[in-house]
C-alpha positions as CSV (number, residue, x, y, z in Angstrom):
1,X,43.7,-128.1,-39.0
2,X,43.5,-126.8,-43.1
3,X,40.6,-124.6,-44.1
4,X,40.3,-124.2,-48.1
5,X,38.4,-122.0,-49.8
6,X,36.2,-123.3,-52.5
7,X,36.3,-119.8,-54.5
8,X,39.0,-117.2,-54.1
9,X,39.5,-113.8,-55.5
10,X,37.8,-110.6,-56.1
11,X,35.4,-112.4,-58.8
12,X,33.3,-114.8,-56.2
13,X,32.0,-111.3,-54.7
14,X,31.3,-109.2,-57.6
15,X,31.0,-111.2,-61.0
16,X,27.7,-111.0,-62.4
17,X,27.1,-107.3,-61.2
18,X,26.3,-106.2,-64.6
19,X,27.0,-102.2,-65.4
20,X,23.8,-101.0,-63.9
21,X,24.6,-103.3,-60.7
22,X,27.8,-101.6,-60.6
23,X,26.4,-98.6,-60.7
24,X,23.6,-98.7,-58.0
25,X,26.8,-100.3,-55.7
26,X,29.0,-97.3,-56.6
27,X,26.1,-94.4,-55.6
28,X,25.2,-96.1,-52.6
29,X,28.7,-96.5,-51.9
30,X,29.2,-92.8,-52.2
31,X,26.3,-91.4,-50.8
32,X,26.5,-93.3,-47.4
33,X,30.5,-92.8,-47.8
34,X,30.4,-89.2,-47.9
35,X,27.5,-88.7,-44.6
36,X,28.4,-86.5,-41.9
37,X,27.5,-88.1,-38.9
38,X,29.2,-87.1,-35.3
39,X,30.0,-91.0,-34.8
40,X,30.6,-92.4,-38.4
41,X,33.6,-92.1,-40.1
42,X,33.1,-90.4,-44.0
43,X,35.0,-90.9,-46.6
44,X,38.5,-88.4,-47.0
45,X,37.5,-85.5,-49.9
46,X,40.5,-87.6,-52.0
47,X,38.7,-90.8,-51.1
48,X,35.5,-89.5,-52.1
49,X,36.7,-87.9,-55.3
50,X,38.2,-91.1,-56.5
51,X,35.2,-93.0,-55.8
52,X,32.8,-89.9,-58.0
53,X,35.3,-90.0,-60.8
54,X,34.7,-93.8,-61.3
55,X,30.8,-93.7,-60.3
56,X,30.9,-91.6,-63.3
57,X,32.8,-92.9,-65.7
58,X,30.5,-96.0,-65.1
59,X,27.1,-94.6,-65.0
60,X,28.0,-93.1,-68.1
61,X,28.8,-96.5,-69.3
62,X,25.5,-98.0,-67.8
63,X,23.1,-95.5,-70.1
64,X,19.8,-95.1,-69.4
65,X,18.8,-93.3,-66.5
66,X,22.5,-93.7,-65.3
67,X,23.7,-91.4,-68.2
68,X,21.6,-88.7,-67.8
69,X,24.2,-86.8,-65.4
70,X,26.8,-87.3,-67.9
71,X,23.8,-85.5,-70.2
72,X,23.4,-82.9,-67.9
73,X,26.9,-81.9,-67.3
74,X,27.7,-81.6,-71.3
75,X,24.6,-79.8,-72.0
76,X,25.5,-77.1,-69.4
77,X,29.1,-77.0,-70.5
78,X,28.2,-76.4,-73.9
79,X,25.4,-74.1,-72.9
80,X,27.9,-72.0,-71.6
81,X,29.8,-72.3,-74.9
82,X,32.2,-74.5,-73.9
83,X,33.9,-76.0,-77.5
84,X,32.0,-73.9,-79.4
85,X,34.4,-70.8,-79.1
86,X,31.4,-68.4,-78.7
87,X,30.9,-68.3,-74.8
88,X,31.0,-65.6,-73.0
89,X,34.7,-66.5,-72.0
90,X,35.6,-66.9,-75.3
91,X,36.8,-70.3,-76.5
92,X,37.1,-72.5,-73.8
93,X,37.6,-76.2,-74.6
94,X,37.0,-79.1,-72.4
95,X,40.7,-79.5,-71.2
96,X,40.7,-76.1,-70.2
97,X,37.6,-76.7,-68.1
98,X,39.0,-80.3,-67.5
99,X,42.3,-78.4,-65.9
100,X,40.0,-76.3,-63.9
101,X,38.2,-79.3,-62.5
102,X,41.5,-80.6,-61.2
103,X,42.8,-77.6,-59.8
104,X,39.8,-76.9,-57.5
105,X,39.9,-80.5,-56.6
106,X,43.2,-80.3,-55.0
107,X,43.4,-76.3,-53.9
108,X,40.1,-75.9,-52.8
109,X,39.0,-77.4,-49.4
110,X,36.1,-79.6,-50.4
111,X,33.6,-81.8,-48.1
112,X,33.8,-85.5,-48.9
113,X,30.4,-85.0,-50.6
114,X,30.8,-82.1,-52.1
115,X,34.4,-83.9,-53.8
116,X,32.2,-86.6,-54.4
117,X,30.5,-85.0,-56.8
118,X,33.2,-82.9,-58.6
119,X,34.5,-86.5,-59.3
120,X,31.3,-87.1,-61.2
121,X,31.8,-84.0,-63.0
122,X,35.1,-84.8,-63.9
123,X,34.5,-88.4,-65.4
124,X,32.4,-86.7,-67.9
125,X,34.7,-83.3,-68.9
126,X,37.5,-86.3,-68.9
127,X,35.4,-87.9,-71.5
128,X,34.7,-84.9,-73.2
129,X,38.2,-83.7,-73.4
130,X,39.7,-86.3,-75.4
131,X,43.8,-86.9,-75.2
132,X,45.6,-88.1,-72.1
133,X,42.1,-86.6,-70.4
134,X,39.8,-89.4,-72.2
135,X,42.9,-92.2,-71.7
136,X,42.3,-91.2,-67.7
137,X,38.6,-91.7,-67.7
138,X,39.0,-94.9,-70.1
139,X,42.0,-96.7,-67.8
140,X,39.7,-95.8,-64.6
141,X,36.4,-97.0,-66.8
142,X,38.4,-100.4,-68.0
143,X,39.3,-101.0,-64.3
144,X,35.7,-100.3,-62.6
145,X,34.3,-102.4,-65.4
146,X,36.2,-105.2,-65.2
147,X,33.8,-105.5,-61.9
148,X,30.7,-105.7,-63.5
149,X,31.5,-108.6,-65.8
């Protein structure tokens, strides 16, 4: 006995999603991911981190509400003086911060959430940085994308 498919391929389950679709599947995806319950099994913190770094780089591509963490994150970096090269560190630039994000992501022991949302973080200081940092956030952005179409 043959079975065919009538559709095949990644596009049957997500075309149509849209940018905002995509996004409200990626946060619930990484809130319920990233849970700590005794009998469920969460997300790894590399897992989790991968799946904030594109949740970001999307909702900042969604707008609207969804961009208002990418909003947040640049206003406090740049509250701090971050590009402006009058902080109270001095001038710090993005890939220096970008850097920083990195390093903590794979020194420091991080809960899945808690990675989860340093992910988030870094789609936006990626952005921000420009250079190889922006061509990160733009491959991962083109891939997660290509999803919602």
């Amino acid at each position: 006995m043959t079975t065919t498919l009538a559709a095949s391929g990644p596009a049957t389950f997500f075309s149509g999603l849209g940018t905002g679709g995509l996004a409200l599947v990626l946060t619930v995806l990484l809130i319920l991911g990233t849970r700590k319950k005794d009998t469920e099994t969460t997300f790894s913190k590399g897992v989790a981190l991968t799946i904030g770094l594109a949740t970001g780089v999307v909702w900042a591509g969604a707008g609207i509400v969804w961009g208002m963490p990418d909003d947040v994150v640049l206003q406090g970096l740049h509250s701090f003086g971050v590009g402006r090269g009058d902080g109270p560190l001095g001038d710090v630039k993005m890939p220096a911060v970008a850097w920083v994000l990195v390093i903590i992501a794979y020194i420091v022991k991080l809960a899945p959430r808690t990675a989860g949302v340093t992910g988030i973080i870094m789609a936006t200081t990626f952005s921000a940085a420009g250079g190889g940092w922006a061509i990160v956030a733009s491959s991962i952005g083109t891939f997660v994308l290509g999803f919602a179409a």
